[in-house]
N, C-alpha and C positions, 0 to 999 in steps of 0.2 A: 615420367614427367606428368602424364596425366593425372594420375593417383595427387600426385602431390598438389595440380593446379584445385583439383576436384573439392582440395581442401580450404581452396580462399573461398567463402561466403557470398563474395559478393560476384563471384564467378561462373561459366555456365563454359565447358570447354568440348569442341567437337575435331576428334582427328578425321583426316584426310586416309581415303583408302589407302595411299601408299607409307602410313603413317610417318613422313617427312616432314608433315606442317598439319598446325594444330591451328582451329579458329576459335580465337577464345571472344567471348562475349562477356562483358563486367557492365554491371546496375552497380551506381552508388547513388545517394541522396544527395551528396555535399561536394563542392571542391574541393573540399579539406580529405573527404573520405578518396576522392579520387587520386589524389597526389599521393596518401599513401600505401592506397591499391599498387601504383606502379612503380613506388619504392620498394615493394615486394617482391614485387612481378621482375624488375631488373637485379634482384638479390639473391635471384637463382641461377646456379650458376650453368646447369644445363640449356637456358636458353643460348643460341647462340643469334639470333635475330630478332628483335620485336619491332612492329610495326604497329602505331596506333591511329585507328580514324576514330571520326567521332562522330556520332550521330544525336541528336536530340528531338523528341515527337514537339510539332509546331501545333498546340493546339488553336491557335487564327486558324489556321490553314487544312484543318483534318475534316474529312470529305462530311458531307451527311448524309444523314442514314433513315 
């Protein structure tokens, strides 16, 4: 599964010591690119669970330096 996630571009995927659960991390630019990243991401069929949050950098809000 990894090999394979390794392969979406716009992905970055880290397994878990007991390799049970994978933390995958995905960058896209666009909504559009995101939607469908996770038509992909649900197209495999060894995943048996996904869960997605979502994070975005607030640049109002980012400290200074």
């Amino acid at each position: 599964m990894l090999e394979r996630l390794s392969e979406l571009k716009e992905c970055e995927s880290i397994p878990s010591q007991n390799k049970d659960i994978i933390v995958l991390i995905t960058d896209t630019q666009t909504i559009e690119a995101e939607k469908e990243l996770e038509k992909e991401l649900e197209a495999l069929e060894d995943i048996s669970h996904l869960s997605l949050v979502a994070g975005f950098a607030d640049e109002i809000n980012k400290p200074q330096v």
